[in-house]
C-alpha positions in Angstrom: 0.0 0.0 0.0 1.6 2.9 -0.9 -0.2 5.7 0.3 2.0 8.8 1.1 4.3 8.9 -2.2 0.8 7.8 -4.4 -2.1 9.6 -5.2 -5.6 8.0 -6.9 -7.0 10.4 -9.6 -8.2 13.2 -8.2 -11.7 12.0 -10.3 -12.0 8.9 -8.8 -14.5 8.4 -5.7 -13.2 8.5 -2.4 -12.0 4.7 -1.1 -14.8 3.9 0.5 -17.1 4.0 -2.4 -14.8 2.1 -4.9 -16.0 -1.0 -3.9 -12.3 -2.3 -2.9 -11.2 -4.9 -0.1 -14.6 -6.6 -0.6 -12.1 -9.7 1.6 -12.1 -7.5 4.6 -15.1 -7.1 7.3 -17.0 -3.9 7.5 -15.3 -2.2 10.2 -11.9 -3.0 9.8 -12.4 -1.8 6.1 -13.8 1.4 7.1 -11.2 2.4 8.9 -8.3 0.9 6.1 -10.4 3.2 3.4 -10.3 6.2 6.0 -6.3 5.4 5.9 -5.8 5.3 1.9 -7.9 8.6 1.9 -5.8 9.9 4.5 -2.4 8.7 2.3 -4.3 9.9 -0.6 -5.0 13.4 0.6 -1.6 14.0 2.2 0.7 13.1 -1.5 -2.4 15.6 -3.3 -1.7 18.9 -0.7 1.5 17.7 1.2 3.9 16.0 -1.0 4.7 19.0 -3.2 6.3 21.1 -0.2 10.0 21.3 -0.1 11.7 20.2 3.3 11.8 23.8 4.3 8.1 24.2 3.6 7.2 21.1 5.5 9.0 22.3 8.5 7.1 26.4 8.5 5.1 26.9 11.1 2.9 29.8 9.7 1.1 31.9 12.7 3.0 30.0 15.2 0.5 26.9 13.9 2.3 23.0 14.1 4.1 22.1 10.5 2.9 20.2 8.5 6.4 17.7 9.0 4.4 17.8 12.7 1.2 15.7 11.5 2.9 13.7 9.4 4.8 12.6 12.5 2.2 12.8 14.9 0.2 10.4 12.2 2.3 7.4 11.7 3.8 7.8 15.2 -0.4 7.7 16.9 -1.3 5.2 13.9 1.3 2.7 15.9 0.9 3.5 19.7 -3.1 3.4 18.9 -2.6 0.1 17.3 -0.6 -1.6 20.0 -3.1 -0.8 22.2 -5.9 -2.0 20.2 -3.7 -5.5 20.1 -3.5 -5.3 23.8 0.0 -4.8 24.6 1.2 -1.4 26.7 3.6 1.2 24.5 7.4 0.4 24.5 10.2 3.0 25.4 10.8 3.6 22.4 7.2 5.1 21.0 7.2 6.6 24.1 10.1 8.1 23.6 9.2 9.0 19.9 6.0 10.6 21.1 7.8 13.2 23.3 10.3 14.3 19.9 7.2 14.7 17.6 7.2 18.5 18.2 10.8 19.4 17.4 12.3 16.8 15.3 13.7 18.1 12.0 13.6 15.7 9.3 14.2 15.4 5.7 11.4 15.4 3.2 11.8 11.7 2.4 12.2 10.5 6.0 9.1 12.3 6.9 7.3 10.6 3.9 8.6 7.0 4.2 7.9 7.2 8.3 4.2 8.3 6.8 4.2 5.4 4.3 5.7 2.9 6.4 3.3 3.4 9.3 0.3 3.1 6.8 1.5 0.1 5.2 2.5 -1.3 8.7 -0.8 -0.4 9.9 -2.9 -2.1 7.3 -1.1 -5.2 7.7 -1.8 -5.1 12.0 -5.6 -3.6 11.0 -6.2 -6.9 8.8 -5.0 -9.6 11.7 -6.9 -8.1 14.2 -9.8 -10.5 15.0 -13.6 -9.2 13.8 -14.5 -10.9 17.9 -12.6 -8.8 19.6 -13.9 -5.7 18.5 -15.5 -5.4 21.9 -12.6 -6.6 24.2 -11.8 -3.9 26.6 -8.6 -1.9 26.2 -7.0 1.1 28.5 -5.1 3.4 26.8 -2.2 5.6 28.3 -0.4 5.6 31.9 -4.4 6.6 33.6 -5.3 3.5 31.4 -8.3 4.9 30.4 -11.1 2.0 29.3 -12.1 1.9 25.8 -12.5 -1.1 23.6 -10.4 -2.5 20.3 -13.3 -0.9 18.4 -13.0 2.1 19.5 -9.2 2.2 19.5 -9.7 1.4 15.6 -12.4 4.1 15.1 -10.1 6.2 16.6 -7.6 5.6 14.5 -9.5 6.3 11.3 -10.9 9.7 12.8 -8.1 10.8 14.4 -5.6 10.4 11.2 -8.1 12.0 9.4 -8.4 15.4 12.2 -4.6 15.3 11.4 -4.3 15.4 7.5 -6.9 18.2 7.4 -4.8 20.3 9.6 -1.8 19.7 7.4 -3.7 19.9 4.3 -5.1 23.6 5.9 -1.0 24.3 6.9 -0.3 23.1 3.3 -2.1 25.6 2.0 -1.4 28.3 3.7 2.4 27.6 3.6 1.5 27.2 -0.5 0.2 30.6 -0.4 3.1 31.8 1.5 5.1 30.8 -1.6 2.8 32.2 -4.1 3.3 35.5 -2.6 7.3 35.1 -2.6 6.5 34.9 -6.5 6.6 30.9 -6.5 3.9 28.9 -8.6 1.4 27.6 -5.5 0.3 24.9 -7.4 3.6 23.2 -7.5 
């Protein structure tokens, strides 16, 4: 699955109503078709921007480099949880650089594509009779269940690319008015 270097054509339907992974039960394919929207969307307004232009921070908002951290990076921790297992030291770790790490271009994009390709291959062995197992989440371990863990991870990647699709804009604009085509 190659999500965040690809883009469907723009005049195609959204995943969901293409009638793909017909092999894949309901839930766990509404949240794999909210992830290859979410891979879709981010190579359509995000991929264009240099390194530079991932890293701006226009008005003081997060980058765009930000979500597309913050997305693979949540993509895994919520997953783990959803298979049961607490986070290691490491995400941990990676969680508190999110903010302030300052990558290249193509490690930002192959973290993004790895974690969606990763995360479609963990989405597809979770179990359909789970879905209402009980899960905590966090050091409060708060209660929630493998559903909603999953739902959460469809809605919450999606919250993320439209911030970075709004940065991408603006950042876009930003360019535009420095005499650089936006559309690039």
């Amino acid at each position: 699955m190659e999500l965040a270097t690809k883009s469907a054509d723009p005049k195609l339907p959204e995943p969901w109503l293409r009638g793909t992974l017909p092999e894949v039960r309901a839930v766990l394919r509404a949240v794999l078709h909210a992830l290859h929207l979410a891979g879709e969307d981010m190579n359509r307004f995000c991929a264009g921007l240099t390194t530079e232009e991932l890293h701006t921070r226009p008005f003081g908002i997060p980058s765009v480099a930000f979500h597309i951290r913050h997305i693979a990076r949540s993509i895994d921790r919520l997953l783990t949880y959803a298979e049961g297992r607490p986070l290691s030291q490491q995400q941990t770790a990676a969680l508190k650089r999110e903010p302030d790490e300052d990558s290249p271009k193509e490690d930002l994009l192959s973290e993004l594509e790895r974690a969606f390709t990763e995360g479609e291959a963990r989405i597809r062995k979770l179990d359909v009779a789970t879905l209402e197992d009980v899960r905590t989440v966090g050091r409060k371990r708060l209660p929630t269940t493998v559903a909603g863990l999953l739902i959460h991870v469809a809605d919450h990647t999606q919250r993320h690319v439209g911030q970075a699709v709004t940065t991408s804009r603006i950042v876009l604009a930003q360019r535009s008015d420095r005499g650089f085509d936006a559309r690039a």
